[in-house]
C-alpha positions, 0 to 999 in steps of 0.5 A, spaced: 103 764 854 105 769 849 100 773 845 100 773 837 100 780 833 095 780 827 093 784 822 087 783 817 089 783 809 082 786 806 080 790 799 086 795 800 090 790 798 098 791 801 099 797 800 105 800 803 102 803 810 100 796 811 107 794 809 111 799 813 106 796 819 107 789 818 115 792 818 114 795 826 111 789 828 116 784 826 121 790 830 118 788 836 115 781 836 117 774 833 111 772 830 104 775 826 099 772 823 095 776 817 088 774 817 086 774 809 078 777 808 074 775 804 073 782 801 081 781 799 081 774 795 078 766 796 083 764 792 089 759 794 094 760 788 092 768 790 094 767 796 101 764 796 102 769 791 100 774 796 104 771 802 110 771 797 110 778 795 109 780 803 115 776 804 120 780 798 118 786 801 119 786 807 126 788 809 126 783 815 128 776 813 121 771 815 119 765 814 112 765 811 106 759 813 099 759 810 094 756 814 087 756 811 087 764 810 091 765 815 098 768 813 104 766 820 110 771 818 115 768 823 122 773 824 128 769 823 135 770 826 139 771 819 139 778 816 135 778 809 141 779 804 140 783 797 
């Protein structure tokens, strides 16, 4: 059974600490799961925009899934081209 690595996205919002964090993580594990609080947003359209712009700024390519407040960043094979 492998154990998931999860990070909390609060009112900091992404700063590049959390970034850089988000960066070693991938490094090192297939899959992370950011857990959104309620401090940070309960909008959805916020959130997706949110995900995306995790996705861009990582230098690792990752495929990104939404679940209710919940963002699973899963690593891919490819490398992220620019």
């Amino acid at each position: 059974m492998s154990e998931h690595v999860k990070f909390q996205l609060g009112k900091n919002g992404l700063t590049p600490g959390f970034i850089d964090s988000l960066n070693i993580a991938l490094k090192n594990n297939k899959q992370l799961r950011v857990s959104v609080l309620k401090s940070f947003s309960r909008n959805r359209e916020e959130l997706e925009k949110t995900a995306k712009e995790i996705g861009e700024k990582l230098p690792t390519r990752v495929r990104i899934k939404l679940i209710g407040f919940t963002i699973v960043l899963s690593r891919t094979s490819k490398p992220k081209t620019l």
